[in-house]
Backbone and ligand atoms as CSV (ligand in chain L), in Angstrom:
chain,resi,resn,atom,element,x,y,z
A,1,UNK,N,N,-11.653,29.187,-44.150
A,1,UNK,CA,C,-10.558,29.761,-43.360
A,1,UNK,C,C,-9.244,29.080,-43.729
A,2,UNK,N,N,-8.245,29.923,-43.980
A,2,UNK,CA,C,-7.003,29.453,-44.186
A,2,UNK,C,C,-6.595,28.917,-43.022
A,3,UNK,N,N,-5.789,27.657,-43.246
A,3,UNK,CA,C,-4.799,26.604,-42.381
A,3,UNK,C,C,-3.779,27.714,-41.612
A,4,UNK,N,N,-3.471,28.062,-40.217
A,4,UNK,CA,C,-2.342,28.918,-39.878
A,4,UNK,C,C,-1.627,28.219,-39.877
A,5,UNK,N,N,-0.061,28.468,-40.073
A,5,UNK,CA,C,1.090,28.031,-39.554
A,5,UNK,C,C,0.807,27.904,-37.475
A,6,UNK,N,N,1.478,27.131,-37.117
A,6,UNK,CA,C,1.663,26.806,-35.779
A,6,UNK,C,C,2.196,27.809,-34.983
A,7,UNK,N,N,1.836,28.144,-33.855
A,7,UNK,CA,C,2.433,28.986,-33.355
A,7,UNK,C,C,2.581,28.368,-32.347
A,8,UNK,N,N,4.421,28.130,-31.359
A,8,UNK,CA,C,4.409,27.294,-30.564
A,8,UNK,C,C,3.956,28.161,-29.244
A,9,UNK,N,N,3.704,29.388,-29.131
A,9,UNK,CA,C,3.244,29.780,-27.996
A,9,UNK,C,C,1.829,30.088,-27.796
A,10,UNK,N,N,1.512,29.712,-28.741
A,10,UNK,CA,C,-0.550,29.633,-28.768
A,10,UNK,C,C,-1.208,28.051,-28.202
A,11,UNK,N,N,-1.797,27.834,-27.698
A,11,UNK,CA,C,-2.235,26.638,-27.475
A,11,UNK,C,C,-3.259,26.368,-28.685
A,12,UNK,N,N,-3.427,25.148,-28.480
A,12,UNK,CA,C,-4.495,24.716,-29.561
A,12,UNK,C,C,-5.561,24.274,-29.424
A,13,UNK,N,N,-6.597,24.332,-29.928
A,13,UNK,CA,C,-7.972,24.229,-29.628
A,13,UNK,C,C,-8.768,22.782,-30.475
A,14,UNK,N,N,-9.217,22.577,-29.431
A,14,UNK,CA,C,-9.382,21.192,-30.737
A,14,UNK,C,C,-11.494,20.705,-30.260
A,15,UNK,N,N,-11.888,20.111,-31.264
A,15,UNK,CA,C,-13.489,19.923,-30.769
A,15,UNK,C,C,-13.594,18.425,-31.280
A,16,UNK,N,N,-15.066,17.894,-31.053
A,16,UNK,CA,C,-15.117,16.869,-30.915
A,16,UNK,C,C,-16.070,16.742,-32.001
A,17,UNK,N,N,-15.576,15.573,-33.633
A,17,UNK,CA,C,-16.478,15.943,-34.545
A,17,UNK,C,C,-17.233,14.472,-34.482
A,18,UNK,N,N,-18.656,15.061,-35.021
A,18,UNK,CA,C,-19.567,13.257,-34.814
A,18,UNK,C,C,-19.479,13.300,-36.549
A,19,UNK,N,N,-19.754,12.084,-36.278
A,19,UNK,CA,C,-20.307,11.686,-37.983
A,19,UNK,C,C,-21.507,12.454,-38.753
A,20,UNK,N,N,-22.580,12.567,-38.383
A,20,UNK,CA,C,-23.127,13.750,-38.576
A,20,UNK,C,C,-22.684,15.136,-39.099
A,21,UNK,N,N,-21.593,15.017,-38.952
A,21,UNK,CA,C,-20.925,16.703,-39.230
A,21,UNK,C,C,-21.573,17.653,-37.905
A,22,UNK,N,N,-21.994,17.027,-37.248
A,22,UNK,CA,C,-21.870,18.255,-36.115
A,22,UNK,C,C,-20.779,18.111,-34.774
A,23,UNK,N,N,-20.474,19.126,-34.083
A,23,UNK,CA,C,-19.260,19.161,-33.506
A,23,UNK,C,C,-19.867,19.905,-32.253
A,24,UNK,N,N,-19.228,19.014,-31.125
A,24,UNK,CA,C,-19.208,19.795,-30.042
A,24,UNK,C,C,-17.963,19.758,-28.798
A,25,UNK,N,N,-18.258,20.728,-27.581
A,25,UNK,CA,C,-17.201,21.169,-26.847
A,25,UNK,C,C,-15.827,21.396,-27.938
A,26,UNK,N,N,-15.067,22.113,-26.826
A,26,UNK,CA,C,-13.957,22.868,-27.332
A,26,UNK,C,C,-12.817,22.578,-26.343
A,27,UNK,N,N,-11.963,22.090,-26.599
A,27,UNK,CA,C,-10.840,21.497,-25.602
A,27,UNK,C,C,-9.469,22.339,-25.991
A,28,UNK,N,N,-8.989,22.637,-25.491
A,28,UNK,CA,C,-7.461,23.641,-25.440
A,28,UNK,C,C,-6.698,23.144,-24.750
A,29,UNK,N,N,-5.896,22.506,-25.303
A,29,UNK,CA,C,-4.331,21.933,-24.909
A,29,UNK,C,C,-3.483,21.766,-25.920
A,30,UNK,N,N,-2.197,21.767,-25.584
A,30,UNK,CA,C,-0.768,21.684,-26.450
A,30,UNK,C,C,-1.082,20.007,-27.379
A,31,UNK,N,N,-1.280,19.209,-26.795
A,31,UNK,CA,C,-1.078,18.302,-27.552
A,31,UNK,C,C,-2.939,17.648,-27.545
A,32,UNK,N,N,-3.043,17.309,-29.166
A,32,UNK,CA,C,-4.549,16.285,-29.058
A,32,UNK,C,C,-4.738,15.389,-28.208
A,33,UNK,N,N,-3.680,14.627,-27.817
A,33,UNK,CA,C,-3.885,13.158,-27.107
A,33,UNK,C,C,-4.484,14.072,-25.665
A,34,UNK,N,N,-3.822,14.902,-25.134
A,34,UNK,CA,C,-4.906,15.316,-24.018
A,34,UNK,C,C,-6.156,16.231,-24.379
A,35,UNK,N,N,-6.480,16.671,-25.500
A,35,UNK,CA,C,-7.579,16.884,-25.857
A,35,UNK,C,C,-8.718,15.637,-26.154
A,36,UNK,N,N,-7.934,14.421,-26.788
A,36,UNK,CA,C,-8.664,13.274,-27.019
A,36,UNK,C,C,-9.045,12.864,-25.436
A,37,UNK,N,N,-8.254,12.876,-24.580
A,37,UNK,CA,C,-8.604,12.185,-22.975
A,37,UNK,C,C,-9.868,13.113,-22.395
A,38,UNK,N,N,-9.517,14.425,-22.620
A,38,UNK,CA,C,-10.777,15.200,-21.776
A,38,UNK,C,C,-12.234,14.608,-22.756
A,39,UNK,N,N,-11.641,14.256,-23.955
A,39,UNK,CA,C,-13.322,14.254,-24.731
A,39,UNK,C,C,-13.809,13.073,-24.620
A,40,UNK,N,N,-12.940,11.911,-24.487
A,40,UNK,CA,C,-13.460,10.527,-23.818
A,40,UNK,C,C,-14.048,10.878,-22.701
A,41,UNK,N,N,-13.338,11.637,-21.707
A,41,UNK,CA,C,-13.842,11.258,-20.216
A,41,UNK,C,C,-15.830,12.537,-20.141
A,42,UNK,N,N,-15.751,13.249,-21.964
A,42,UNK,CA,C,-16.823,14.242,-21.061
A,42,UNK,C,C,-17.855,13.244,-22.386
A,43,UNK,N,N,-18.145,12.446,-23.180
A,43,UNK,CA,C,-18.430,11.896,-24.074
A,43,UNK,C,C,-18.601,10.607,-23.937
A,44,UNK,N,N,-18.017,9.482,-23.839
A,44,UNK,CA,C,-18.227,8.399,-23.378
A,44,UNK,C,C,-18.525,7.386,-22.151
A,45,UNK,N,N,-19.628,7.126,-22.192
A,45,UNK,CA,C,-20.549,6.316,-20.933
A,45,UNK,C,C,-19.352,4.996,-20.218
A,46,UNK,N,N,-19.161,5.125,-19.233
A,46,UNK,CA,C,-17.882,3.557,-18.868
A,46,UNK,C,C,-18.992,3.236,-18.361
A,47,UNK,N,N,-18.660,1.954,-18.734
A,47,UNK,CA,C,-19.170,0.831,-18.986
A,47,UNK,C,C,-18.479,-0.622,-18.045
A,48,UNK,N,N,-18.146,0.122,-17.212
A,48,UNK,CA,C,-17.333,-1.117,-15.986
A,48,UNK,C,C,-15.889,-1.055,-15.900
A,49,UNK,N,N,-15.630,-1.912,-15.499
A,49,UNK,CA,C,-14.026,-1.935,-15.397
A,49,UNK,C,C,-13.255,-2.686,-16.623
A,50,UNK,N,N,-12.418,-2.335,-17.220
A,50,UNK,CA,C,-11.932,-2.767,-18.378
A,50,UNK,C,C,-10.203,-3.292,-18.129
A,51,UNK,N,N,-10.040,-4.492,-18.497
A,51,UNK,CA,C,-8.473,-4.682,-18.392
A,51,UNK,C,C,-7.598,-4.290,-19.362
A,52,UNK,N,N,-6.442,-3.631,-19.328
A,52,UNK,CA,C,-6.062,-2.582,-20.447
A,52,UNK,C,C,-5.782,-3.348,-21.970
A,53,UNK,N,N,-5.848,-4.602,-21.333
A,53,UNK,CA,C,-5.398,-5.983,-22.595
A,53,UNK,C,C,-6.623,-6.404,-23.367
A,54,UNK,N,N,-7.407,-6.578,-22.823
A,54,UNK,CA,C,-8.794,-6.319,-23.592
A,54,UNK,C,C,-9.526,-5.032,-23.932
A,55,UNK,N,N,-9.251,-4.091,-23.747
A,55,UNK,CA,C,-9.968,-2.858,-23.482
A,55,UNK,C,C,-10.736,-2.573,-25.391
A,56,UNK,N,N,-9.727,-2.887,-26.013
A,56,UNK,CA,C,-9.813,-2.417,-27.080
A,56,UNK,C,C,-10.656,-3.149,-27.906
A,57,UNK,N,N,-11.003,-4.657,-27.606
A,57,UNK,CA,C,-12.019,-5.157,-27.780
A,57,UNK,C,C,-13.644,-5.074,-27.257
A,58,UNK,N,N,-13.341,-4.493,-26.234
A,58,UNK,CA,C,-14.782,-4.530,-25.101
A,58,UNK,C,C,-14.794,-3.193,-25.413
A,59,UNK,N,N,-14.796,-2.048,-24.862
A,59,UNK,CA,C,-15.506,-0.676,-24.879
A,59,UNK,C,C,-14.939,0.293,-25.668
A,60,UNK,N,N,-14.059,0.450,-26.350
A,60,UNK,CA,C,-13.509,1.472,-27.172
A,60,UNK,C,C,-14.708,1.828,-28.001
A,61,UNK,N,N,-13.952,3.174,-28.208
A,61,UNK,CA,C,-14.882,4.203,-29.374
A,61,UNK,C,C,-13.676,4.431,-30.494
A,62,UNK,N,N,-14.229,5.013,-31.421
A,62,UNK,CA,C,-13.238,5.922,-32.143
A,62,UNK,C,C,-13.516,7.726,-32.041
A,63,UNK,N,N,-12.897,8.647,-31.657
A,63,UNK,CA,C,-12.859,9.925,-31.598
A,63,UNK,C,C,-12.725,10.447,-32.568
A,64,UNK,N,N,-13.429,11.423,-33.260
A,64,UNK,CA,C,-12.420,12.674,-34.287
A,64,UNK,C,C,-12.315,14.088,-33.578
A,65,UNK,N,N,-11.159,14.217,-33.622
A,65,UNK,CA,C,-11.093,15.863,-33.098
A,65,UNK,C,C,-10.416,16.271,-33.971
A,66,UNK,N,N,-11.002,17.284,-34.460
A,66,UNK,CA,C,-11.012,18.480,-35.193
A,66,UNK,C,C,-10.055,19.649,-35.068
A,67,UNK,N,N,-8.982,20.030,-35.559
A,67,UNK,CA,C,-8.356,20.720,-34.788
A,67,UNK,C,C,-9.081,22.323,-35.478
A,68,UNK,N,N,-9.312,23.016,-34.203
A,68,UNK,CA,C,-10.213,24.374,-34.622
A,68,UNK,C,C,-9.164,25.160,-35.362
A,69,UNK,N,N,-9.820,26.300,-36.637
A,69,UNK,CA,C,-9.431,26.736,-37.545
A,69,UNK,C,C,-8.959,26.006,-38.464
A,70,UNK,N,N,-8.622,24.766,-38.602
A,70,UNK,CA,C,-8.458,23.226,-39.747
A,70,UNK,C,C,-9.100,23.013,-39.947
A,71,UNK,N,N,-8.592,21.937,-41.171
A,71,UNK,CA,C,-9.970,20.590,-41.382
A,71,UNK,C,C,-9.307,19.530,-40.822
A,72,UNK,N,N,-7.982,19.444,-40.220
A,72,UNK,CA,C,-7.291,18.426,-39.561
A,72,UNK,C,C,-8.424,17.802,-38.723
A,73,UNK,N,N,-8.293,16.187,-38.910
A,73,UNK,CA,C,-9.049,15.402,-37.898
A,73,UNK,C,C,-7.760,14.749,-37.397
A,74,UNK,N,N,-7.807,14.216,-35.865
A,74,UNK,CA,C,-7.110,13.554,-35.577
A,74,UNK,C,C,-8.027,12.743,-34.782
A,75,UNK,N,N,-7.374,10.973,-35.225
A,75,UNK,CA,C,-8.255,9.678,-34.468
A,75,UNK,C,C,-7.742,9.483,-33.822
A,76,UNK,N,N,-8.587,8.932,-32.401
A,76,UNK,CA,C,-7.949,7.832,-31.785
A,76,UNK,C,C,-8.885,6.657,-31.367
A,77,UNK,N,N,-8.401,6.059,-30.579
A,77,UNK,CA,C,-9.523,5.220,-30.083
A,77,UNK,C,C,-9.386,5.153,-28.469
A,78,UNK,N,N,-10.598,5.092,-27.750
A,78,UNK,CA,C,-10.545,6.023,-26.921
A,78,UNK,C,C,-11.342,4.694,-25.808
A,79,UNK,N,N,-11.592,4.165,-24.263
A,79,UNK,CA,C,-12.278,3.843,-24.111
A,79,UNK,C,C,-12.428,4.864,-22.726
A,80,UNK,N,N,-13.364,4.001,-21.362
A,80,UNK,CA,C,-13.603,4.570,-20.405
A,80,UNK,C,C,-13.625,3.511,-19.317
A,81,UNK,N,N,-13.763,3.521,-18.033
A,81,UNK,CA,C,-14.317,3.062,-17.238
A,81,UNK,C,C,-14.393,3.730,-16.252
A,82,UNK,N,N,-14.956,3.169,-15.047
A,82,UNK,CA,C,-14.924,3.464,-13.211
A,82,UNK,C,C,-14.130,2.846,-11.995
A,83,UNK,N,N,-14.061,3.991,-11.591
A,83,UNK,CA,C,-12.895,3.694,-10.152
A,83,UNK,C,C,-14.412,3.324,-8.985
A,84,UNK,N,N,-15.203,3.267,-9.264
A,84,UNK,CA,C,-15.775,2.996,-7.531
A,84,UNK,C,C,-15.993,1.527,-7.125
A,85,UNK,N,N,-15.009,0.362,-7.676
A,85,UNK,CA,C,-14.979,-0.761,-6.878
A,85,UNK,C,C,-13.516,-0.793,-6.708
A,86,UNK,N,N,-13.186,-1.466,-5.619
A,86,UNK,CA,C,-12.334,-1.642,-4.819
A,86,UNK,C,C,-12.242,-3.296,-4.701
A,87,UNK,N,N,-10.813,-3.671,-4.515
A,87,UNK,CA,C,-10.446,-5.135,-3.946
A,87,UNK,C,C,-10.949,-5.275,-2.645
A,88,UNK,N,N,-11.602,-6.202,-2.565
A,88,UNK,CA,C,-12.105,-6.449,-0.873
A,88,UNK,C,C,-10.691,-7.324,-0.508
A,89,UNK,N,N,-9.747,-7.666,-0.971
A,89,UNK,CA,C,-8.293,-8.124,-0.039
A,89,UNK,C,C,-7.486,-6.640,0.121
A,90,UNK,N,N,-7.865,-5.576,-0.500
A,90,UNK,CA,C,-7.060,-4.842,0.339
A,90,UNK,C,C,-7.114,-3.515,0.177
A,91,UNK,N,N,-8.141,-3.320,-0.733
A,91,UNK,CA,C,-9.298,-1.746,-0.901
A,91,UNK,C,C,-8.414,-0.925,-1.937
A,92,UNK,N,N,-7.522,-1.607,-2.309
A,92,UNK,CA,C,-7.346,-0.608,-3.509
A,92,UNK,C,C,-8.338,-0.925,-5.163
A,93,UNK,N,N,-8.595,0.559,-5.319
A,93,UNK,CA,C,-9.061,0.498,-6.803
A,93,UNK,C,C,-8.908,0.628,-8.007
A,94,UNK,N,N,-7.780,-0.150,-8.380
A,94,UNK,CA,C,-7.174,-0.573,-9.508
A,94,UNK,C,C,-7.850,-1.888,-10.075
A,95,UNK,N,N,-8.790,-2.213,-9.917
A,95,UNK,CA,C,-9.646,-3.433,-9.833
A,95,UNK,C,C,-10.161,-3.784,-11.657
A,96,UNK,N,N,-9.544,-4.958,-12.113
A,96,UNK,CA,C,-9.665,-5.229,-13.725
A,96,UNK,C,C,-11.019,-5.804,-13.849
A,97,UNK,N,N,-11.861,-5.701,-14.825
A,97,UNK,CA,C,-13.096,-6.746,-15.257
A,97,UNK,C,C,-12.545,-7.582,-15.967
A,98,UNK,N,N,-12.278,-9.075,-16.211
A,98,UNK,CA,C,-11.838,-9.843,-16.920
A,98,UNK,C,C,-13.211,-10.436,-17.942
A,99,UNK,N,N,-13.150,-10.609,-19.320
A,99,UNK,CA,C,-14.321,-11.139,-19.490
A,99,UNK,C,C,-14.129,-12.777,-19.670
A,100,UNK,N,N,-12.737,-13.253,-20.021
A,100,UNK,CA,C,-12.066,-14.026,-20.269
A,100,UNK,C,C,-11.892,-15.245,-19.333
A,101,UNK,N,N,-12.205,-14.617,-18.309
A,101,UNK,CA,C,-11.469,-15.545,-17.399
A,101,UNK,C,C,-12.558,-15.422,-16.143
A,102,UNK,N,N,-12.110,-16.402,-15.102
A,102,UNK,CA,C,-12.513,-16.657,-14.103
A,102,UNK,C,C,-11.591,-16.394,-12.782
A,103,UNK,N,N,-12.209,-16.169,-11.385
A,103,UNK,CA,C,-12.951,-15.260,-11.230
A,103,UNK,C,C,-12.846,-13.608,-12.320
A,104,UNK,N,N,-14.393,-13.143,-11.774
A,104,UNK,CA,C,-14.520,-12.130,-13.020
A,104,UNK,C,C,-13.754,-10.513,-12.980
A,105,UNK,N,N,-12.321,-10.421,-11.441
A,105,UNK,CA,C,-12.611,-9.661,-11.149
A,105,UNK,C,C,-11.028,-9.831,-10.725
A,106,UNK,N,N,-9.948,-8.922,-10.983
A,106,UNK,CA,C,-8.674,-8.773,-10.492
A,106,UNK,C,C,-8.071,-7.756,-9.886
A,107,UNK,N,N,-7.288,-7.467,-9.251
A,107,UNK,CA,C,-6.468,-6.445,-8.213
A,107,UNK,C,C,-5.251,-5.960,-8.935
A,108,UNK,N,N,-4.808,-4.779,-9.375
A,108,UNK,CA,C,-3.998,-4.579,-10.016
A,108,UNK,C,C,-2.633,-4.431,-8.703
A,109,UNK,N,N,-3.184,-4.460,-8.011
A,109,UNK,CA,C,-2.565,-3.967,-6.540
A,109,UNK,C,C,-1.965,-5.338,-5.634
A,110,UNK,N,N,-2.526,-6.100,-5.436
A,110,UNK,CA,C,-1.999,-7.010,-4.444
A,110,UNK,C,C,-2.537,-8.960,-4.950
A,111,UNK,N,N,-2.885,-8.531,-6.420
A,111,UNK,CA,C,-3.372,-9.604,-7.545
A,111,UNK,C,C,-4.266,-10.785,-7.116
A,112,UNK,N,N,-4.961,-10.259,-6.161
A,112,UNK,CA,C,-6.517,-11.508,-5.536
A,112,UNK,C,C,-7.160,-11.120,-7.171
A,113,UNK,N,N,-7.926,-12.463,-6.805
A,113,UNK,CA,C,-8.701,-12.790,-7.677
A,113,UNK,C,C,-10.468,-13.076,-7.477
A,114,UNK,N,N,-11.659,-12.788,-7.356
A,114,UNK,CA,C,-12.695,-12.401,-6.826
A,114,UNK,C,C,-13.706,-12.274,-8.122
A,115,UNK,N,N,-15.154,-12.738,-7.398
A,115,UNK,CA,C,-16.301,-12.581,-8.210
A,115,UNK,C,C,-17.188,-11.030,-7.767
A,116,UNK,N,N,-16.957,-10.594,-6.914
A,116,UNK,CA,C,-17.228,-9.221,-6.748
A,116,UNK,C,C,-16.544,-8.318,-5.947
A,117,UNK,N,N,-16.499,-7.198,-6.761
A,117,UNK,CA,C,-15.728,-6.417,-6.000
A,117,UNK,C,C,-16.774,-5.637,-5.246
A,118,UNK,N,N,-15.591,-4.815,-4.175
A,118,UNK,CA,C,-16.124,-4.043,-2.452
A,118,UNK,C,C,-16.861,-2.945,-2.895
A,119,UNK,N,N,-17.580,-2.243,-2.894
A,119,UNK,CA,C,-17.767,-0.872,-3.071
A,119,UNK,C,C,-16.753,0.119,-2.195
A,120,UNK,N,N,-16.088,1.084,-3.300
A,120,UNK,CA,C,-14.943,1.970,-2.977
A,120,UNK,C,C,-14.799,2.200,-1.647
A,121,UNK,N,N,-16.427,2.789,-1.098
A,121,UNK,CA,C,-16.336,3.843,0.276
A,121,UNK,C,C,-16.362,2.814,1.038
A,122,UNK,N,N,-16.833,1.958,1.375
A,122,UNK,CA,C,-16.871,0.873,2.428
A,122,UNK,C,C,-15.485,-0.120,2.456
A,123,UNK,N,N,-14.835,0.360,1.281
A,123,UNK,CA,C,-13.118,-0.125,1.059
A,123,UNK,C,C,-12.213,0.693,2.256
A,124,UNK,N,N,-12.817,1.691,1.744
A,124,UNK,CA,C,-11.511,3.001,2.236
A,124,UNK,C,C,-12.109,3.267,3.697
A,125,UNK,N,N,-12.927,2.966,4.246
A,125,UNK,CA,C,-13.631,2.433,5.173
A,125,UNK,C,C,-12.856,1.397,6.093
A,126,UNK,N,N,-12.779,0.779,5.667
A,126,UNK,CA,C,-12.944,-1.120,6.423
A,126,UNK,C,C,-10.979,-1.095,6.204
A,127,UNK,N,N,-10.443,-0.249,5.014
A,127,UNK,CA,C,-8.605,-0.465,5.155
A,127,UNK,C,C,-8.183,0.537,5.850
A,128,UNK,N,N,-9.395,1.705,5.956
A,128,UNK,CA,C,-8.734,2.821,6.572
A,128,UNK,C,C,-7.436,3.434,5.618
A,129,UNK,N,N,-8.149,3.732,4.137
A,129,UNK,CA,C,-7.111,3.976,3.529
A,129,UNK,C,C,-6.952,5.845,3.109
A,130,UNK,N,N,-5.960,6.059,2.925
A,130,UNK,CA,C,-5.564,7.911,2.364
A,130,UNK,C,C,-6.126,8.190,0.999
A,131,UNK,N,N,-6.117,9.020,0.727
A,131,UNK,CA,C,-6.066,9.305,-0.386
A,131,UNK,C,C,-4.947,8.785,-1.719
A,132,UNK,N,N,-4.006,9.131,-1.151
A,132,UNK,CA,C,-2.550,8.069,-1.674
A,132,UNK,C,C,-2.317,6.371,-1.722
A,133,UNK,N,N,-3.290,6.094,-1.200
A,133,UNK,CA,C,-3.551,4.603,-0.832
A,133,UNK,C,C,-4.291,3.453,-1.495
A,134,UNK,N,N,-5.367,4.701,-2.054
A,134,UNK,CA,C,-6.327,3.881,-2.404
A,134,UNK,C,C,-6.137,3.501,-4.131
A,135,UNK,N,N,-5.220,3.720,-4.474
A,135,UNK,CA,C,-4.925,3.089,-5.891
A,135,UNK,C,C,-5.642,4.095,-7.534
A,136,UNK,N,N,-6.052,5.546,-6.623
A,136,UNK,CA,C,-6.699,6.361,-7.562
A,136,UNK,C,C,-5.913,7.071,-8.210
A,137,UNK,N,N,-5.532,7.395,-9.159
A,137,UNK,CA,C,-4.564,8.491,-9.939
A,137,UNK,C,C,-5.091,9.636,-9.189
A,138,UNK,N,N,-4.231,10.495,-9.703
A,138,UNK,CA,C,-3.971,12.272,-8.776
A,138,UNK,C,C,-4.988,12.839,-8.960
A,139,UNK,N,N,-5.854,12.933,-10.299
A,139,UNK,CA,C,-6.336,14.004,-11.132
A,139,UNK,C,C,-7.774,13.193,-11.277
A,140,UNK,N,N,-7.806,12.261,-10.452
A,140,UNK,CA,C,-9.442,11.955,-9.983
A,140,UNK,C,C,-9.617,12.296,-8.805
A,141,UNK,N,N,-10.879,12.219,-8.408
A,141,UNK,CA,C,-11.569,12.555,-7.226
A,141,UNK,C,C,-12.813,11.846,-7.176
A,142,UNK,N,N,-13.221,12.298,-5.678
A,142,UNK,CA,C,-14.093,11.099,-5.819
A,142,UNK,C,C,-15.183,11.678,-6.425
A,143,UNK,N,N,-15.870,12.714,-6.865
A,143,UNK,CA,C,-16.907,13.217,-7.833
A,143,UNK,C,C,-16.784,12.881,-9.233
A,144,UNK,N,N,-15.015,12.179,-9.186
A,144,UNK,CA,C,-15.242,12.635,-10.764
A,144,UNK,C,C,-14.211,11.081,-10.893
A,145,UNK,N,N,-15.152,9.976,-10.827
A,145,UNK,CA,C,-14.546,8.644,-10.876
A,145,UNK,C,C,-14.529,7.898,-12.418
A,146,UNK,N,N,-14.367,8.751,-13.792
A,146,UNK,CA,C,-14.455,8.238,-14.494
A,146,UNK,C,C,-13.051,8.235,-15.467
A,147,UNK,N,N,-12.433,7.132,-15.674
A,147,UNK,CA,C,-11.101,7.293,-16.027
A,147,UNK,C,C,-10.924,6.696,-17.420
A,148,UNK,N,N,-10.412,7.741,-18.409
A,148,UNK,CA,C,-9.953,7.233,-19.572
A,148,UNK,C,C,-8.647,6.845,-20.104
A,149,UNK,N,N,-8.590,6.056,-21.223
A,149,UNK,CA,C,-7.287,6.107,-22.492
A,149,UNK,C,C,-7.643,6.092,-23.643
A,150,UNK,N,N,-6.695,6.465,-24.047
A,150,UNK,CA,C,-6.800,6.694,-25.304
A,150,UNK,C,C,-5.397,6.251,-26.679
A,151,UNK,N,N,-5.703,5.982,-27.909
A,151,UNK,CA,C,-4.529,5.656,-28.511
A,151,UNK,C,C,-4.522,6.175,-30.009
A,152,UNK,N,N,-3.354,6.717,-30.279
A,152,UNK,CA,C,-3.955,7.607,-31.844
A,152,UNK,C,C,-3.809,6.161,-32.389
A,153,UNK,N,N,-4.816,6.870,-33.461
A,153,UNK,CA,C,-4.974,5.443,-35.157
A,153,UNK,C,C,-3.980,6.545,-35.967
A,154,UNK,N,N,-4.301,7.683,-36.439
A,154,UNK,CA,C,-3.266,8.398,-37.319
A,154,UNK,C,C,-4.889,9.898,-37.731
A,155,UNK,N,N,-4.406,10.314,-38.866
A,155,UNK,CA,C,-5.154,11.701,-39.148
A,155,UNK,C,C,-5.809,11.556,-40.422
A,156,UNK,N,N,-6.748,12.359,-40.239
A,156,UNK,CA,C,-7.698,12.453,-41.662
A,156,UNK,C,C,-7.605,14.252,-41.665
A,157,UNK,N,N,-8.868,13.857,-42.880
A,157,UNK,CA,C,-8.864,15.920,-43.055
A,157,UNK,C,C,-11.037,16.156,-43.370
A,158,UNK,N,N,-11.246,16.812,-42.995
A,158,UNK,CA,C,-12.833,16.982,-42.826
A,158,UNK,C,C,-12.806,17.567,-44.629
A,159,UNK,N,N,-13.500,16.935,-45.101
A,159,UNK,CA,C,-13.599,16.936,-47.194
A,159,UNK,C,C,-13.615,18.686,-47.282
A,160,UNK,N,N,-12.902,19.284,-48.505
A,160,UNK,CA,C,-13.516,20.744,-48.410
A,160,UNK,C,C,-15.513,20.391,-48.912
A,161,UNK,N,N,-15.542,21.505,-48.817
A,161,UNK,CA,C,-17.291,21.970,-48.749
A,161,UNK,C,C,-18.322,21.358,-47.617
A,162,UNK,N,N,-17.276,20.614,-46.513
A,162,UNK,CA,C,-18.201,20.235,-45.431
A,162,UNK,C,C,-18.570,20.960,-44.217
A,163,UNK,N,N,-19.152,21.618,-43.575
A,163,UNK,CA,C,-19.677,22.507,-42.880
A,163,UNK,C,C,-18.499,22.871,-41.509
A,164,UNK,N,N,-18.011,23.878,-41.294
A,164,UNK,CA,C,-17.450,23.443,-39.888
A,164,UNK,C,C,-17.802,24.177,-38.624
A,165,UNK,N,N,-18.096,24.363,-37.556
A,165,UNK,CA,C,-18.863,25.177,-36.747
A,165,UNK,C,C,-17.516,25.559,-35.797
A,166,UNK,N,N,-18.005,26.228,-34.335
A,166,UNK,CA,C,-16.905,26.719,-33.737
A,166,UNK,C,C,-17.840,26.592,-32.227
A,167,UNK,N,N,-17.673,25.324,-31.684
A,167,UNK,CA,C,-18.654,25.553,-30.468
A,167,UNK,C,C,-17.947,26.136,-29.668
A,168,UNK,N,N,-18.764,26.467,-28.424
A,168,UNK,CA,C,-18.211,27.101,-27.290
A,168,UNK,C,C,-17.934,26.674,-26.201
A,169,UNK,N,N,-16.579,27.476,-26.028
A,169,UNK,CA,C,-15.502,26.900,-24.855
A,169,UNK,C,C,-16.630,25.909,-23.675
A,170,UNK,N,N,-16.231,25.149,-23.274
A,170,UNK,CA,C,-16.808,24.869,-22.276
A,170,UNK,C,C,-16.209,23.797,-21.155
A,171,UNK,N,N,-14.573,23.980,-21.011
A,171,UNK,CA,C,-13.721,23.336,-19.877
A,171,UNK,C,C,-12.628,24.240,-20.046
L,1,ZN,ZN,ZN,-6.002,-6.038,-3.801
């Protein structure tokens, strides 16, 4: 398939390629970096709480997304973690894993320092906190407590004669 020119009123479709050469889900947004975030958050296992200063040492991946109808790859590196612990000084869950340091466990919110953190619901519980309160970004919920970043490395191109598939939509 020929490369299209861009069309700025088409969105773009982008998938998630493994090393393997096989590819899955199909993500549609204007820019990769939020195609790279939905494919961290539906793809990668978190693995605890990560401080954004270490992150890149402790749980990162590397991503390729594929941009559909290309062979454009675009990298990033991508990690994950979870919102369901909370500061027991004051129930917000902005809560860092330090591996570095002692205690193992920081407040991005009101900066106690602690060897275990509260569990979320018994946080928001015991502070009597809102929704607005509790230190969660907008676009989580509590079903869906798994929060990513992500950071481009730069772009590759999938070799010609390597297979490319077209999975199906599925967000
Ligand atoms: Zn706190």
């Amino acid at each position: 398939m020929a490369e299209s020119e861009s069309d700025p009123n088409e969105k773009r479709k982008f998938t998630l390629r493994f090393e393997d050469g096989s590819e899955r889900h199909k993500f549609t947004s204007e820019w990769p970096g939020h195609a790279a975030l939905k494919a961290a958050r539906k793809e990668i296992d978190p693995n605890g709480f990560t401080d954004p200063e270490t992150a890149e040492e402790e749980n990162s991946t590397r991503l390729y997304l594929r941009e559909i109808g290309t062979r454009k790859l675009f990298v990033y590196k991508a990690w994950t973690w979870k919102h369901n612990h909370a500061c027991p000084e004051c129930g917000n869950r902005r809560v860092y894993r330090r591996k570095r340091k002692d205690p193992d466990y920081r407040c991005a919110n009101c900066k106690a320092e602690f060897d275990t953190p509260m569990d979320a619901s018994e946080a928001s519980e015991k502070f009597d906190l809102d929704d607005d309160e509790n230190g969660l970004p907008d676009y989580l919920d509590e079903d869906d407590l798994t929060e990513a970043d992500v950071t481009r490395l730069g772009r590759s191109r999938v070799p010609d004669g390597e297979r490319l598939t077209t999975p199906e939509e599925d967000s």
